[in-house]
MIRO-785065 format. One record per residue: residue in one letter; y, x, z of N, C-alpha, C in turn. Coordinates in steps of 0.1 Angstrom, whole numbers, plus 2048, in hexadecimal, padded with zeros to 3 digits. Layout:
<rs>
AYXZYXZYXZ...
</rs>
This chain:
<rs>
X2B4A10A9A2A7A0BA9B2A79FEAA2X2B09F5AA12B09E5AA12AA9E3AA0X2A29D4AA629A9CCAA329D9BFAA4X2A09B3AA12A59A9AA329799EAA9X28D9A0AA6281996AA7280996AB8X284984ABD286984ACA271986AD1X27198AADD268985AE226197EAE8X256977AEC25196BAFA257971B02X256963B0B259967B19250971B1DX23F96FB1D23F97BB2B23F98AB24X24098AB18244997B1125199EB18X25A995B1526599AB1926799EB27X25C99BB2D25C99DB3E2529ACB3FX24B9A7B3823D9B6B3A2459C5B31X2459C1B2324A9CBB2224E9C9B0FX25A9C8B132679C4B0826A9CFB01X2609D8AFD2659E4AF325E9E6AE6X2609E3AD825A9DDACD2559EFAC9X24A9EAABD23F9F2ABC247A00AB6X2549FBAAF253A0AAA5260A10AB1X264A0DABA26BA0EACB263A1AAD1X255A1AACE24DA21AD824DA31AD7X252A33AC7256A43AC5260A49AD1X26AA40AD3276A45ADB274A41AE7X269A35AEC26AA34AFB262A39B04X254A3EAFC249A45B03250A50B06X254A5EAFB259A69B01265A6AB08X270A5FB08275A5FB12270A5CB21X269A51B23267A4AB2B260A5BB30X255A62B2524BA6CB2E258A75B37X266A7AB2F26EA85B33274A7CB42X273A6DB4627CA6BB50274A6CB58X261A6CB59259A6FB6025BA7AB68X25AA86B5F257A90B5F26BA94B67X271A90B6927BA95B6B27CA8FB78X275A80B7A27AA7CB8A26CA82B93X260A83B89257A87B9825BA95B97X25EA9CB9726BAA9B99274AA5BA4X27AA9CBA2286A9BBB027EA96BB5X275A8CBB926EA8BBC5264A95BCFX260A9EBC4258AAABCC264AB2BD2X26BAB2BCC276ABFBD127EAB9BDBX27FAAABDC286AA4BE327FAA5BF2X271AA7BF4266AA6BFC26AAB3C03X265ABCBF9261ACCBFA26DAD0C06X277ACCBFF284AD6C06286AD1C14X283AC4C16285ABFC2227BAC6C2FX26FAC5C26264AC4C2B266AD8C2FX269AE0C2926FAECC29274AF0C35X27EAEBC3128DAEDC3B284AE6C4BX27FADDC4B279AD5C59272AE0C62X26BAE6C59261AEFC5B265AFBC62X26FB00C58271B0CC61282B0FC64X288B09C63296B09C6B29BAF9C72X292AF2C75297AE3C792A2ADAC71X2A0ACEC752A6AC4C6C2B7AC9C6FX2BBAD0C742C9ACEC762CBAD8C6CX2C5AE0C642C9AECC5C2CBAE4C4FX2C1AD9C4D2CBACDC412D9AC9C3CX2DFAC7C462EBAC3C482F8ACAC4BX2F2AD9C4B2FBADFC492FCAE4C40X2F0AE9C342EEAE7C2D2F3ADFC1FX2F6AD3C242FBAC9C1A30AAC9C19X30EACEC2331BAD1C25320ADDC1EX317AE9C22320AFAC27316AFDC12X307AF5C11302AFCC03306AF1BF8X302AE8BF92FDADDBF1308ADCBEBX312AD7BF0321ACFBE9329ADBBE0X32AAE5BEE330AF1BDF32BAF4BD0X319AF5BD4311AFDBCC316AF1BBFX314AE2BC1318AD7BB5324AD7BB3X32CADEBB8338ADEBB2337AE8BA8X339AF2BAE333AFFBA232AAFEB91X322AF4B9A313AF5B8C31BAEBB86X326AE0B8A331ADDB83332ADFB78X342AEDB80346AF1B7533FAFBB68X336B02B6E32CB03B66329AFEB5DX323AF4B5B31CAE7B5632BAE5B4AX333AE0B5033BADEB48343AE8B3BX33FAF6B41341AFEB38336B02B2FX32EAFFB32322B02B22322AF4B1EX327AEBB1B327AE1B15333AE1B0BX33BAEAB0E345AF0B00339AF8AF5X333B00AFB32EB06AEE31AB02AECX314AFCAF3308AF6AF230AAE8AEFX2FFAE4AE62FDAD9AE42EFAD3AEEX2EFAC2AEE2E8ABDAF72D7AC5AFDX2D4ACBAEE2C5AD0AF22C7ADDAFAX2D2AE5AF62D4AF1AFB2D5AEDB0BX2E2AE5B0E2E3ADFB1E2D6ADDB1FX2D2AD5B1D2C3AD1B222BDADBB27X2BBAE5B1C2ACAF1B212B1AF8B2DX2C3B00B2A2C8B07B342C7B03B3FX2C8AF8B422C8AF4B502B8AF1B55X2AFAF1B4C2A3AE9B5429AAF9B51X29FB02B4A29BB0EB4C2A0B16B57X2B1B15B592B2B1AB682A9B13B6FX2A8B07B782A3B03B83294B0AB80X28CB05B72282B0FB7827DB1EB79X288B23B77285B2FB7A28AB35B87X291B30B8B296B2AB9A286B28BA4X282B20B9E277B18BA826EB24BA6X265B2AB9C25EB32B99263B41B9FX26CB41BA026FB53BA7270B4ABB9X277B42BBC271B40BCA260B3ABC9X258B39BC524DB33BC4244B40BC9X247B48BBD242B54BBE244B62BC4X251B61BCB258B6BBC825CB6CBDCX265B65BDD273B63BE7264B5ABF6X25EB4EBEF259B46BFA24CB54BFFX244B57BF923BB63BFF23AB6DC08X24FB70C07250B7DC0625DB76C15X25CB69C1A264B64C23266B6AC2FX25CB6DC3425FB71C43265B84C43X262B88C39269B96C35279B90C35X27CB87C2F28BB86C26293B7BC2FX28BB78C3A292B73C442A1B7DC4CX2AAB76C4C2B7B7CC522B5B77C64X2ADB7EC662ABB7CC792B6B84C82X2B9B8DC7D2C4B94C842D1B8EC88X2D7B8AC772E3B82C752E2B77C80X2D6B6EC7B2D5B5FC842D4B63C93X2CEB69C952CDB6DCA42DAB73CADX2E2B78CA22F5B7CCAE2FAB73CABX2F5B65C9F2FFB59CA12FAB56CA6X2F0B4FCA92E8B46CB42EFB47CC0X2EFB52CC42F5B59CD1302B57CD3X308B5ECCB318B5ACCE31EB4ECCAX311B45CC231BB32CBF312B2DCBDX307B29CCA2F8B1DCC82FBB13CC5X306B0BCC8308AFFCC5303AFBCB5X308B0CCAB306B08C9C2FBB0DC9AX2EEB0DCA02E3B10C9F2DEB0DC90X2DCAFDC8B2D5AFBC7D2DFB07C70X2EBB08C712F1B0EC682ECB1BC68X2EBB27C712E5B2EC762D4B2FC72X2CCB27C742C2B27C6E2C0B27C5CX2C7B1FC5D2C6B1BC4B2CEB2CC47X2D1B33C4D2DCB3FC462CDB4BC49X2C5B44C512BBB4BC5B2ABB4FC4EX2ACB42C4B2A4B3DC422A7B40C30X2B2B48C2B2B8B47C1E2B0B44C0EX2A8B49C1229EB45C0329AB35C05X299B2EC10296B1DC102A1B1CC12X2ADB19C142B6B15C122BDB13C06X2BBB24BFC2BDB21BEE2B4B1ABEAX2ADB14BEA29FB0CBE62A5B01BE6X2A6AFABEE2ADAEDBF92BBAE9BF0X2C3AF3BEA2CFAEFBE62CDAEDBD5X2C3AF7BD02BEAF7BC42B4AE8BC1X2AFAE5BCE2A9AD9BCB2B2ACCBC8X2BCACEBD42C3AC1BD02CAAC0BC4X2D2ACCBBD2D7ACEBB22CEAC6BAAX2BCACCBA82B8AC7B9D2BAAB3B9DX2BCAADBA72BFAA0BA82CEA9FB9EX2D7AA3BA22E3AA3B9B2E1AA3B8CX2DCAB2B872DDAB4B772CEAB0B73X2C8AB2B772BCAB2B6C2B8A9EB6DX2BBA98B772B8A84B7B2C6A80B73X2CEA80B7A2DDA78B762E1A81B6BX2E3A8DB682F0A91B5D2E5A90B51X2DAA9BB512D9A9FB412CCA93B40X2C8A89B4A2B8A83B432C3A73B3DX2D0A72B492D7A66B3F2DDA6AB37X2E5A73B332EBA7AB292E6A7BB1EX2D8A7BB1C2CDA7DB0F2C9A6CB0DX2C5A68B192C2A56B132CBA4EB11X2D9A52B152E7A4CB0D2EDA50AFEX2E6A5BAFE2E7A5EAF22DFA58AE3X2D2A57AE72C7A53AE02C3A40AE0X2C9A3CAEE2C5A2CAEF2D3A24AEBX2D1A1CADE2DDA11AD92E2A08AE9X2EA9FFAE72EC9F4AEF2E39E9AF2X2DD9EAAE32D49DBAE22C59E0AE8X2C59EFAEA2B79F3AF02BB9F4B00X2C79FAB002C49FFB112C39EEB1AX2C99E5B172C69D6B1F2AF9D7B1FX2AC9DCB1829F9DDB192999E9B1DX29E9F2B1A29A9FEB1F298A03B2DX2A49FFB332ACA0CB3E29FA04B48X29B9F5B4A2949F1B552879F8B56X2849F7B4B2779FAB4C273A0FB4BX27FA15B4B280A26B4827DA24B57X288A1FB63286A20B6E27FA19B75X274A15B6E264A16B7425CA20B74X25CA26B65254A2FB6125FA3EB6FX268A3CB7026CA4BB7E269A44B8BX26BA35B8C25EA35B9B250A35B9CX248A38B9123DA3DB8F23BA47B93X248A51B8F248A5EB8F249A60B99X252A5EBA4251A60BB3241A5EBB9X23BA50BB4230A4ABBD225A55BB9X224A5DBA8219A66BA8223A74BB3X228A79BB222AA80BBB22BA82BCBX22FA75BD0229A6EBDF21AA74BE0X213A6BBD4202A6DBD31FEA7CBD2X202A85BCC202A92BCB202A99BD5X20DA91BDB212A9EBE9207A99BF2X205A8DBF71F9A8CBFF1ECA92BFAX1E8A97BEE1DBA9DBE91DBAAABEAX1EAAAEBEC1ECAC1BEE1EEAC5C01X1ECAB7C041EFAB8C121FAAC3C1BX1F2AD0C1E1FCADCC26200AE2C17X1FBAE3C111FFAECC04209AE9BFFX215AEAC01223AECBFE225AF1BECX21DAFFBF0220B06BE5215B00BD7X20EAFABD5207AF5BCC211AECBC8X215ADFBCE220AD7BCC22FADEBC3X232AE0BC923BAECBBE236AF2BB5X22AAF5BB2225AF8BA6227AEFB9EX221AE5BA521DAD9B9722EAD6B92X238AD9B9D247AD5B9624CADEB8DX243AEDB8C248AF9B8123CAF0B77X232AEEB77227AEAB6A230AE1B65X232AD6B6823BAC7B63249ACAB5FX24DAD3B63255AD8B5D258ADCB51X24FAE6B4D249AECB43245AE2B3BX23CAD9B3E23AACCB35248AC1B2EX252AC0B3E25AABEB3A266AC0B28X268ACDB2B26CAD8B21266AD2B12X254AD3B16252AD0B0724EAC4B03X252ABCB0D254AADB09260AA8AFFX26BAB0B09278AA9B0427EAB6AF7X27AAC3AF3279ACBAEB278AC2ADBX268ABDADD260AB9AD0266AA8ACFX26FA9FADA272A91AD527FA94AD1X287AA3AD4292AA3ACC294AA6AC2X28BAB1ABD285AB7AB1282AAEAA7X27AAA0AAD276A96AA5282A8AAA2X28EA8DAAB299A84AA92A0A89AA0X2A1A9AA9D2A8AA3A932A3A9FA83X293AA1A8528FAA2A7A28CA94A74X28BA85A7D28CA7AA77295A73A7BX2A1A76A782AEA6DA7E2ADA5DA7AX2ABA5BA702A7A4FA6B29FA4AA76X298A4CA79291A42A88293A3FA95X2A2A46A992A6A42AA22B4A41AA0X2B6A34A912C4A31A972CCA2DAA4X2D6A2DAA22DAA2BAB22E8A20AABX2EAA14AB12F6A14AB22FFA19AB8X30DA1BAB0313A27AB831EA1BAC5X31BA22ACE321A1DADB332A20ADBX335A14AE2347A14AE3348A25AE7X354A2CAE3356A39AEB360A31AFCX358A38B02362A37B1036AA40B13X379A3CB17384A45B1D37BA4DB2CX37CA55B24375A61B35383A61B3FX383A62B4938BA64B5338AA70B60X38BA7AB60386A84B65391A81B77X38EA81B80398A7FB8C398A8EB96X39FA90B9B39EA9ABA539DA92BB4X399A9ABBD394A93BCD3A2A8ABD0X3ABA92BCC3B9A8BBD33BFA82BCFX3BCA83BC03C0A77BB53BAA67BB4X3AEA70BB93A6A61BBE3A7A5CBCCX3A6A5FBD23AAA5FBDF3B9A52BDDX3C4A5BBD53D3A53BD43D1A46BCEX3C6A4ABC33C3A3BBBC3C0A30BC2X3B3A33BC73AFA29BD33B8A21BDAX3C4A28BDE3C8A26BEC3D7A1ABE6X3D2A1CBD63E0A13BD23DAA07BD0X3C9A04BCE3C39FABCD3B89F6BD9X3BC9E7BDF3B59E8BE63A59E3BE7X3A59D9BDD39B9DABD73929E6BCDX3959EFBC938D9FBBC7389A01BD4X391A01BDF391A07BED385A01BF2X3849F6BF33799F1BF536A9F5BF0X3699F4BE13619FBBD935AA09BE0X365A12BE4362A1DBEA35CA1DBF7X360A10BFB35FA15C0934FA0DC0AX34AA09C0433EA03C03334A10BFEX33AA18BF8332A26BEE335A2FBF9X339A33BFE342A3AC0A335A31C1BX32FA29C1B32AA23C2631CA24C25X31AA21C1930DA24C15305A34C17X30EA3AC1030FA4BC1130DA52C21X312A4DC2B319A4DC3C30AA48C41X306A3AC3D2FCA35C412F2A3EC43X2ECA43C362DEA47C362DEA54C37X2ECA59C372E9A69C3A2EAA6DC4BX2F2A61C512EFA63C612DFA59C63X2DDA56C602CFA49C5F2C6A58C5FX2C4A5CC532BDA66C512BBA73C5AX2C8A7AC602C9A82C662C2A7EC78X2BDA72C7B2B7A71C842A8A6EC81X2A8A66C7B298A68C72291A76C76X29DA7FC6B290A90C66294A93C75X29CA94C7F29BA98C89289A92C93X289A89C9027AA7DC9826FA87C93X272A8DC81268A91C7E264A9DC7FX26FA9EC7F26CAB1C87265AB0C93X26CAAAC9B265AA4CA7252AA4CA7X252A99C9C241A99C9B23CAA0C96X240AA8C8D238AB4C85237AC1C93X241AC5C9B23FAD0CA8231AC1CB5X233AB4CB522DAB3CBB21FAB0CB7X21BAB3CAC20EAB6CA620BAC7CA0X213ACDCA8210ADBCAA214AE1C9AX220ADFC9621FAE4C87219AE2C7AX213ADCC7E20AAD3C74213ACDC65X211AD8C5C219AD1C52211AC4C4AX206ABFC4C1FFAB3C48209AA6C49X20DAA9C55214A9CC5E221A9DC51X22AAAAC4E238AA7C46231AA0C3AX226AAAC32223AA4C2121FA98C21X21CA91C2E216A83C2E222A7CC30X22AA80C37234A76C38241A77C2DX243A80C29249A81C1F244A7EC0CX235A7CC0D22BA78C06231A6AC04X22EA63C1022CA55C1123FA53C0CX248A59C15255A51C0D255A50BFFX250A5ABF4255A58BE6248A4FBE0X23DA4ABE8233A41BE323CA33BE8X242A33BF2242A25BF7254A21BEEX258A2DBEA267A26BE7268A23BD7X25AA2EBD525AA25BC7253A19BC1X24CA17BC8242A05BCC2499FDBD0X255A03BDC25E9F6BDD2699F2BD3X26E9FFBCA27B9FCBC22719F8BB6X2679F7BB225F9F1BAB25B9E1BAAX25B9E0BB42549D3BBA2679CBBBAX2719D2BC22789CABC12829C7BACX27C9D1BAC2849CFB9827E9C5B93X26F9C4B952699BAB9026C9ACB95X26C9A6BA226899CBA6276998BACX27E9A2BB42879A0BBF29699DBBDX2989A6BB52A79AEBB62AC9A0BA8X2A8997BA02B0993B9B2AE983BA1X2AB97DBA52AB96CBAC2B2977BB7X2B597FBBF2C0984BC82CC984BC4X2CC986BB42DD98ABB12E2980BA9X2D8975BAD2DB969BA22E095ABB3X2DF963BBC2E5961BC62F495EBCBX2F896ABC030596DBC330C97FBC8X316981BC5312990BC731A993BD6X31A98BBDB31F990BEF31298EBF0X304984BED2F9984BF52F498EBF3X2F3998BE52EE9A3BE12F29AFBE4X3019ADBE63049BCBEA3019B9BFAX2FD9AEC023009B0C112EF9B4C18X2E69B4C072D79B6C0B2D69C7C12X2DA9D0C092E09DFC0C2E09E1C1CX2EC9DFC222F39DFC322E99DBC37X2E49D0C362DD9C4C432CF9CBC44X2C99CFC372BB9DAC362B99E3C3DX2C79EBC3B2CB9FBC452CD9F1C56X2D39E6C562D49E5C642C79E0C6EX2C09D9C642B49D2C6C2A99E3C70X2A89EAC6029F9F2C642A49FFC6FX2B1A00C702B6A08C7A2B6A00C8BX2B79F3C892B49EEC962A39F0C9DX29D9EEC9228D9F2C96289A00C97X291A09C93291A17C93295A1DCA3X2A1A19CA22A6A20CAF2A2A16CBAX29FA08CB729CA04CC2291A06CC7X283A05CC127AA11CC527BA20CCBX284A25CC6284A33CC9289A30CDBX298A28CDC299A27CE9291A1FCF3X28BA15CEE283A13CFB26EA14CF7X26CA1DCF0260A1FCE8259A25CF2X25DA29D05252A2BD0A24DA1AD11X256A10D0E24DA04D0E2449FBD08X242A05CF9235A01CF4230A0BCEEX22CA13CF9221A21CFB214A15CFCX211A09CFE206A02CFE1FFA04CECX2099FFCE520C9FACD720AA08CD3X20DA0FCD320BA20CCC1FEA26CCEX1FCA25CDC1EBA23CE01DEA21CD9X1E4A0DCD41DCA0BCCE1D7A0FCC2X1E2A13CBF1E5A19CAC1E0A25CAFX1DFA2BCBC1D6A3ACBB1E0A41CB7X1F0A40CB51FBA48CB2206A47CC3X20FA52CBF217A54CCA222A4CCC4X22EA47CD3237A3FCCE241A4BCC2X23BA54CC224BA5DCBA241A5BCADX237A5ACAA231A59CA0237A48C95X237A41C9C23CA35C9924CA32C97X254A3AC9F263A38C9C262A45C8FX25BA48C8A25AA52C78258A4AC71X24EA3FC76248A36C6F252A2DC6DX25BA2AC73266A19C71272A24C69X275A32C6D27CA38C66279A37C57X26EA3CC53266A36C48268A2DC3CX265A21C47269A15C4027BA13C3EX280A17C4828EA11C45295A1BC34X28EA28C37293A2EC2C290A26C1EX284A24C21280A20C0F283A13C0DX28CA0BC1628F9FEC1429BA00C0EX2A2A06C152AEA0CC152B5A0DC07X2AFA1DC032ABA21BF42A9A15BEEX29CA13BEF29AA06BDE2A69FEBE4X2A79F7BED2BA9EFBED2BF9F3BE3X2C49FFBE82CFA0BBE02CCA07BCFX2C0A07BC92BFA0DBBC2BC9FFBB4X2BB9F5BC12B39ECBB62C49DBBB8X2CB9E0BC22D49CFBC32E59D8BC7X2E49E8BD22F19E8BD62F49F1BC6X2EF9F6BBD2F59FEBB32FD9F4BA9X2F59E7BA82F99E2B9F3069D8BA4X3029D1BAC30F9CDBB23189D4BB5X31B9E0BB73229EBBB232A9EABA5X3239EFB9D3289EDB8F32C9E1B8CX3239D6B8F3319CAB8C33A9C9B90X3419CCB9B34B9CBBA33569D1B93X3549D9B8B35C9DEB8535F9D6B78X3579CBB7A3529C6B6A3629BAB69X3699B3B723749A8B693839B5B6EX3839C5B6F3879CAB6F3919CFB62X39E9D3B623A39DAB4E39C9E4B4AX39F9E6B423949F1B3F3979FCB44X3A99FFB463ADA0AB493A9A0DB60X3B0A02B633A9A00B7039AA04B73X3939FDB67382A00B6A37FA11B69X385A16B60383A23B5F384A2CB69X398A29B6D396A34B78395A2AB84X391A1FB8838BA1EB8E37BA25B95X375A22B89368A26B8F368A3AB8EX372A41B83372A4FB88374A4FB97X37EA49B9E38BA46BA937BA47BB3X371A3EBB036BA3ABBB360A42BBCX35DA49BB134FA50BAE353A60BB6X367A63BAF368A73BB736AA6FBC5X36CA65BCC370A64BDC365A5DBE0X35EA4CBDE357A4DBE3348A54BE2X342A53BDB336A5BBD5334A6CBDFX33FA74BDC33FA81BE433FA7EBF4X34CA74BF634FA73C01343A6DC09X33EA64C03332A60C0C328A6BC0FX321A6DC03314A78C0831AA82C0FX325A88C0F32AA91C1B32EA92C26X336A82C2733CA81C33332A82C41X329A7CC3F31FA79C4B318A8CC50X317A8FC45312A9DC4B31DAA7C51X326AA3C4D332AABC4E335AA2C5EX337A98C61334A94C6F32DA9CC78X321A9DC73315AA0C7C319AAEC7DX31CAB8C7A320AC4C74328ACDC7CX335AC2C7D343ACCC7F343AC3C8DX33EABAC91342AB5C9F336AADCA4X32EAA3CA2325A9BCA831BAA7CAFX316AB0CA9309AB7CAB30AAC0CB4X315AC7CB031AAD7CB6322AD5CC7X32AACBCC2334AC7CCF32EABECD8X325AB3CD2318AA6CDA311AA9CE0X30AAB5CD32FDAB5CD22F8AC2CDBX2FFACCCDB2F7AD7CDA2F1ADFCCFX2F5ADBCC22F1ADDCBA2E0AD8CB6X2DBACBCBD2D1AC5CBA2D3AB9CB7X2C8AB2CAC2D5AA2CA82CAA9BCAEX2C1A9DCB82BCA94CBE2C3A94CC9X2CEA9ACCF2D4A98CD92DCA8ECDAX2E6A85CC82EEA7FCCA2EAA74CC6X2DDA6ECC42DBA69CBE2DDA5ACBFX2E4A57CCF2EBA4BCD42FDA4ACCCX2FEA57CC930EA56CC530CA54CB2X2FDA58CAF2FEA59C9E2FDA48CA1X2F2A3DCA42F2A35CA72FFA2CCA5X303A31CB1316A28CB031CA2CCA3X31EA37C9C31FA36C8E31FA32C88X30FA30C82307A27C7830EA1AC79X30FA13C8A311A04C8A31DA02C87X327A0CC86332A0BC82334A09C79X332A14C6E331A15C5D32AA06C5BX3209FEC5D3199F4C5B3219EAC5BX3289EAC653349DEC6A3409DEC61X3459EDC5D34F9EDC513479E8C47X3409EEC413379EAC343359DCC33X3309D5C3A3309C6C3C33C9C1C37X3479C6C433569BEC3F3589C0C2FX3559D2C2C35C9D1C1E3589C7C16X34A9C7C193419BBC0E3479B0C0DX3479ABC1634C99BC1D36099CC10X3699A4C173749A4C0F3769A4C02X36D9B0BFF36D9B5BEE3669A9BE4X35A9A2BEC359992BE2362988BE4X36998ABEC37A980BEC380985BDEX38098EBDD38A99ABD3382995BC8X375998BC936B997BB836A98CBB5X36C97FBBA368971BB837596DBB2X37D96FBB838F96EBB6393974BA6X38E97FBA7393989B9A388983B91X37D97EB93371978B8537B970B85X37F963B8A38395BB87390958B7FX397962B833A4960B7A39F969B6DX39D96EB6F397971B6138F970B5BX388967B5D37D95FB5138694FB50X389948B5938E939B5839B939B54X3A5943B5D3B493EB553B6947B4DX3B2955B4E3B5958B3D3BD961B3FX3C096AB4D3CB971B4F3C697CB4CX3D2988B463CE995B413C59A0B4AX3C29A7B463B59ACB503C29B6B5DX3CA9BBB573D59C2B5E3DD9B8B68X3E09B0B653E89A4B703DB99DB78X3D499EB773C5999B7F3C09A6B8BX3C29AEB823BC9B7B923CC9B8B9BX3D69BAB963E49B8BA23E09AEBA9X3DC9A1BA73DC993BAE3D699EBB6X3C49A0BB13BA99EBB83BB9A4BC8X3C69B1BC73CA9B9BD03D19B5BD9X3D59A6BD63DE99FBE33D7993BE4X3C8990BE13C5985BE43BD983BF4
</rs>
């Protein structure tokens, strides 16, 4: 379903998708909706959960001891009904588990909590190993915890695997250059109505999770009847068929070896790998502030839905605002100015974070006036740094990312980016918790992560300072390696060797 007829300029700006287009872009566009304000509620909910009744430190271990196994599993899983299901089948299976998942804890497990609480268990660990207090709670707490790990999963398969899996299948080449910008508008919408949502259900927790089983449900028979309609009129959604790509499947250790033969891919990682470290120790002092404010406004769950409200309104207004206006006169900069936008975001808004928090009883004047307390305001810069952060992430460090692979062989590009997606990609989102976990918290802290929160600190500025250098080296490497291979013409395989000794 080509079209060749070019558009005006401000067409092509507003919105570059031609009339007989709209069959295949509306119901997709509705399924990516319907699929991200899902991970933003759940993304809220489980936090906002876990804060509530086993403190921020039960996250993190969490992400460690539930999260990482459970995706490994729903893996292999995953990978074994894709021998005998085809794409609709994947589809339903999976977005039918999660909701039947969410609907038996909805109804079922969250009502019946304080019964099915394990107080005994937590209470002879507590005793005999406080230090591991959050792990202990979250084992304390077991029905939110399975909640919490089932939430993040749905980020994994139902956002990344099966909603790109279905629009790579259905969108040509000549569509997705127009497509893909404007899909990830229509899912920061989806976050900003659900931000709006959560602040309208205020304490009500459990209404919010409804509306994630209703949309769900709508979900289903959205993308049911546009497949049905792709079966029954194939003629209307030609596709050109896309190059096949060599898959490259790597194991932890394989990638790991690969990396370590290239030092430019090393780099790659260690930027995916910094990022990941960043925001999960960044973060881990944040929900600790907020825990903080939610006990010092007496449990008041108002205070979490508002502030957890306000992140998925404000990150999707800013990755909005910057797709439109920002993110490309940035990368027409050059890509060291673009990838160095990422780090310097995390570092300014971490300077105004913690540096408030440490000397914030000297503007108890300034909090005063605002009629808030100073711990009210270090949530507030926490806040901001997060959603800067993020849209960075989604809107200048992803893409400069992926170019990094672009004057690469093909065979280098491949396991390259497997190399860097199985080591750094895991390794990052893990590492930092796994920090906090097995030594910062327990051995620092006491098992509280507001205790260390001078040593997460030195961390952060650490990872910040590597991340920088990588930046700074790896466009030595990328400027070097464009260059021999677009001007003198050298083979794509004798170009990345140089690039590795330049």
């Amino acid at each position: 379903m080509e079209n060749n007829k070019e558009f005006g300029k401000i067409r092509s700006i507003i919105f570059p998708i031609y009339r007989e287009e709209l069959r295949k872009f509306i119901p997709l566009s509705l399924t990516f909706f319907f699929i991200s304000f899902n991970y933003a509620a759940l993304r809220n909910l489980k936090d906002m959960f876990l804060i509530e009744s086993a403190g921020s430190e039960a996250i993190y271990y969490l992400k460690v001891a539930g999260v990482l196994p459970t995706v490994i599993l729903f893996t292999i899983i995953y990978s074994k009904i894709t021998s005998f299901l085809g794409r609709d089948g994947r589809f339903n299976v999976v977005i039918i588990y999660f909701l039947s998942f969410f609907a038996i804890f909805l109804f079922f497990l969250l009502p019946s909590l304080e019964a099915l609480k394990l107080n005994a268990v937590a209470d002879y660990l507590n005793t005999r190993f406080s230090d591991f207090k959050g792990l202990w709670e979250a084992i304390r707490i077991w029905p939110l915890s399975l909640f919490y790990i089932n939430a993040e999963a749905w980020g994994t398969f139902a956002l990344s695997v099966l909603f790109w899996t279905f629009a790579n299948d259905i969108i040509s080449v000549g569509e997705s250059k127009r497509f893909y910008s404007f899909l990830a508008i229509g899912a920061n919408v989806g976050l900003i109505v659900a931000g709006f949502l959560l602040k309208m259900v205020g304490k009500h927790f459990n209404l919010m999770l409804g509306m994630v089983l209703v949309l769900g449900v709508i979900l289903l028979i959205v993308y049911n009847l546009f497949s049905r309609d792709i079966r029954k009129h194939p003629e209307l959604y030609q596709v050109v068929q896309k190059p096949k790509k060599k898959k490259v499947k790597l194991s932890f250790k394989e990638s790991f070896k690969f990396l370590m033969k290239s030092e430019y891919l090393g780099l790659v990682a260690i930027l995916v790998i910094s990022y990941g470290m960043v925001t999960s120790l960044f973060e881990s002092v944040w929900k600790s502030q907020i825990e903080k404010l939610f006990i010092e406004r007496g449990g008041d769950r108002g205070i979490l839905g508002e502030i957890y409200a306000n992140q998925s309104i404000f990150i999707g207004i800013t990755t909005t605002l910057l797709v439109l206006f920002l993110s490309a006169p940035i990368m027409r900069k050059g890509w060291r100015f673009a990838a160095l936008i990422t780090p310097i975001v995390a570092s300014i808004g971490g300077v105004l974070f913690f540096g408030f928090m440490i000397f914030g009883e000297y503007f108890k004047g300034i909090s005063a006036f605002f009629g808030v307390t100073p711990l009210f305001i270090i949530v507030i810069f926490g806040l901001i740094n997060v959603t800067f952060i993020k849209s960075a992430k989604y809107t200048l460090f992803d893409p400069t990312k992926e170019a990094t692979y672009i004057p690469l062989d093909e065979e280098s590009k491949i396991r390259g980016k497997a190399a860097v997606d199985g080591v750094g990609s895991r390794l990052g989102k893990s590492l930092g918790s796994f920090l906090l976990t097995t030594w910062v918290v327990p051995f620092l802290g006491g098992g509280k992560i507001d205790n260390v929160k001078q040593y997460i600190l030195v961390l952060i500025a650490l990872v910040l300072i590597g991340w920088i250098i990588a930046v700074k080296k790896l466009n030595v490497k990328f400027q070097a390696l464009t260059k021999k291979v677009e001007n003198e013409n050298e083979t794509p395989t004798n170009a990345v060797k140089q690039a590795e000794h330049v």
